[in-house]
N, C-alpha and C positions, 0 to 999 in steps of 0.2 A: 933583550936586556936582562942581566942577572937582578934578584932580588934585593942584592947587597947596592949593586950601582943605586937601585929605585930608594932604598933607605938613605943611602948617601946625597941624593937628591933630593930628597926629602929634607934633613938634616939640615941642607945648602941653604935650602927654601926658606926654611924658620929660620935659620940664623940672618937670613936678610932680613925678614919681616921685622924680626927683631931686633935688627940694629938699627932700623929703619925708626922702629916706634911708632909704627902703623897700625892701627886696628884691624886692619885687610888680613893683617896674617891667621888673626882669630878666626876668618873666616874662610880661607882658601884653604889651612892647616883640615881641616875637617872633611873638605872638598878631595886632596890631594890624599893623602891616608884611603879612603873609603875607594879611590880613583886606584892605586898603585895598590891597594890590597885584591881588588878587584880584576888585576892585572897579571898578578901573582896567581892568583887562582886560576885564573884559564891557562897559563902556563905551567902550572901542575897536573892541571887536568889534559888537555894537551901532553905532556910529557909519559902520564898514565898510561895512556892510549897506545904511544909506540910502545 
């Protein structure tokens, strides 16, 4: 997965939370950033390598 899909999903994600009006989103928002940034990084680093 590209960087841009991971942010666009991201994006996706709060915008549910927050049409929702859930509090969950406060807390999975934090969870999913830290997840997807995390994600990006090994596939940088990975891509380094080759």
């Amino acid at each position: 997965m590209k960087p841009i899909t991971l942010l666009t999903a991201l994006l996706v994600m709060l915008r549910v939370s927050g049409l929702a009006e859930i509090p969950w989103g406060w807390v999975f928002a934090p969870m999913i950033i830290v997840f997807s940034s995390a994600i990006i990084g090994m596939v940088i680093s990975a891509a380094r390598r080759k």
